[in-house]
N, C-alpha and C positions, 0 to 999 in steps of 0.2 A: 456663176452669173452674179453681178451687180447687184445691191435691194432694188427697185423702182424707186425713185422720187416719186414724192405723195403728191405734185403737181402729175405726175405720169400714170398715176392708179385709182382707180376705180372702185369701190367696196360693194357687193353684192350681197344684198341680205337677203337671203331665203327664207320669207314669212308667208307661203300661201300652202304651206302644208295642214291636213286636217287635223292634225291632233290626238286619233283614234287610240294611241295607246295612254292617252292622258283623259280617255274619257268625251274627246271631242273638243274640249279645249283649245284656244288659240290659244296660241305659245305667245304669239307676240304681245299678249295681255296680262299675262301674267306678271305679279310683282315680285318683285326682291329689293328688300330692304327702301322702301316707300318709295321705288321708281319700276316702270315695268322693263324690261327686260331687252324690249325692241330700243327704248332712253337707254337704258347702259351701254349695249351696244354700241350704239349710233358714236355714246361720246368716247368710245374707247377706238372707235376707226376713223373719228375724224382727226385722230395726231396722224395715220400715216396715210389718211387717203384723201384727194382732193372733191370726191363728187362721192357721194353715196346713195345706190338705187334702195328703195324698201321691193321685195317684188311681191303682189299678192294675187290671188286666184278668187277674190270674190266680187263679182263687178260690182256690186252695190254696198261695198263693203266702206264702214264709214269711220275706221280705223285712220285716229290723229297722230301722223310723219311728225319726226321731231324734226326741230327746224330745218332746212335747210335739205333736208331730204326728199329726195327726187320717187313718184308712184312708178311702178311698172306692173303692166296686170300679164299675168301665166295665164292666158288663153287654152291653155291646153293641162290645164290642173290635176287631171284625173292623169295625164304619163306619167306622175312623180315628180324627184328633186329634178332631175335633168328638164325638162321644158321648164322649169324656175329658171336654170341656169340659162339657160338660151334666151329666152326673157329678158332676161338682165347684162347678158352680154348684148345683146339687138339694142340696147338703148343707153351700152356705156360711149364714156367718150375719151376714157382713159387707155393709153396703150396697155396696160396690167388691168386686171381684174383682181381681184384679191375677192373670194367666194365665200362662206360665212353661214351657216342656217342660224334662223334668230334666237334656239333654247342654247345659245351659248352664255351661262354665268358669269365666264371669265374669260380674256383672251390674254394671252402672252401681250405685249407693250410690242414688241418689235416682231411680231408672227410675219409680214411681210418680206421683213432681212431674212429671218429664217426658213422662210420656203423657199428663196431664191438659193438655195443650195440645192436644189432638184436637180434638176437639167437644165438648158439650155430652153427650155421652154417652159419650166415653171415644176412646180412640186404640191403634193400632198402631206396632212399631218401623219405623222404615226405618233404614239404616244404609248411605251413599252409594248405590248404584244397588239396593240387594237389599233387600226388604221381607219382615217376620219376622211372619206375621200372629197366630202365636201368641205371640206377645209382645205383651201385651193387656191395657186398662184398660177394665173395662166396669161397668155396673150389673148386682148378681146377679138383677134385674128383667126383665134382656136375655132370660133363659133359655125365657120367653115365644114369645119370638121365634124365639131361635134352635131351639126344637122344632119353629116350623111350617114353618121352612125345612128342617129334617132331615127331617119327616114329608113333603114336598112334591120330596124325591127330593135334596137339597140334600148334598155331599157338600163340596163346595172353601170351603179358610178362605179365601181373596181373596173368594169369593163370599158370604160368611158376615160377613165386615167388614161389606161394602157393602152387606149388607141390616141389618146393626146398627147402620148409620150411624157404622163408627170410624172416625176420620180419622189417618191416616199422619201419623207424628211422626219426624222426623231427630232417632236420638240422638244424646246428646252422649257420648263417655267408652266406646264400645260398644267389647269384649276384642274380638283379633285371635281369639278361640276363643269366639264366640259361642254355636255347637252344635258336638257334637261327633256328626257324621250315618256319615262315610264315614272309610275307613280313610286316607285322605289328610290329612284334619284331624284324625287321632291322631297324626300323622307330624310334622306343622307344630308339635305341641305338645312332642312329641320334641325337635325342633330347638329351641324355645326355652327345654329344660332343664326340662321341666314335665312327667315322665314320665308316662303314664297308663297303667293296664295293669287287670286285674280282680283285686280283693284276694281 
């Protein structure tokens, strides 16, 4: 498959997750190197995406969108990443979604081109033996689907690929700071001079 033109794509930040192994922590507050994390983001997917959702799960949540970025609230917070993703596809307008949770440190420059080596309908990262299944190229068409697999009790993104039909893509170029999940990989980013702390 073709990459998407970034007039034709969508980027989905998945930022209304709790935090629980970080303590409770919102991720998307967190800093690295005097920007938080949700700012990196944003400026690393607006080279290949034309519309960027933030999606979050706290209605009164008073978290400042870098510019130009669009709110999406996950009404349904407590099913996991998947109801983010459904969130965020319900309010793209891009034929591609390119899908993203926000403790991403680092993304590939061209992760878009290289998921489009999936199928024929979009792909998954893998990154030598670990597979990232929210790290995702899908058609915002999918979202079809993926409600009858939520409504039919459906809760696991590995299970949510494979009934989307995405196919696992080895990235090229993927940060030693992929996600930033557990207080062990805030440690490792320590050590490589990459302070992160919550501004």
């Amino acid at each position: 498959m073709r990459p998407p033109p970034r007039s034709a794509t969508t980027a989905v930040i998945l930022a209304g997750g709790r935090g629980q192994r970080l303590g409770g922590r919102d991720k998307a507050r967190l800093c690295l190197q005097r920007r938080t994390v949700l700012d990196r983001l944003a400026g690393q997917l607006r080279r290949v995406a034309g519309e960027i959702i933030v999606v979050r799960a706290r209605p009164r949540d008073n978290l400042r969108l870098p510019a130009g970025c669009i709110r999406a609230w996950d009404q349904d917070g407590s099913q996991g990443p998947l109801s983010g993703l459904a969130a965020g596809l319900a309010r793209a307008s891009g034929h591609w979604c390119l899908c993203v949770p926000v403790d991403c440190a680092s993304l590939p420059d061209n992760l878009p081109a290289q998921l489009a080596r999936g199928s024929h309908q979009g792909g998954y990262a893998q990154h030598r033996d670990d597979h990232y299944y929210l790290h995702a190229l899908l058609p915002r068409q999918s979202r079809h689907r993926l409600a009858t697999f939520r409504r039919t009790g459906g809760r696991s993104a590995a299970n949510a690929c494979r009934t989307l039909q995405l196919a696992p893509v080895s990235i090229v170029g993927a940060h030693t700071a992929w996600s930033i999940n557990t207080p062990e990989e805030r440690r490792r980013l320590h050590w490589q001079r990459k302070v992160i702390k919550r501004c």
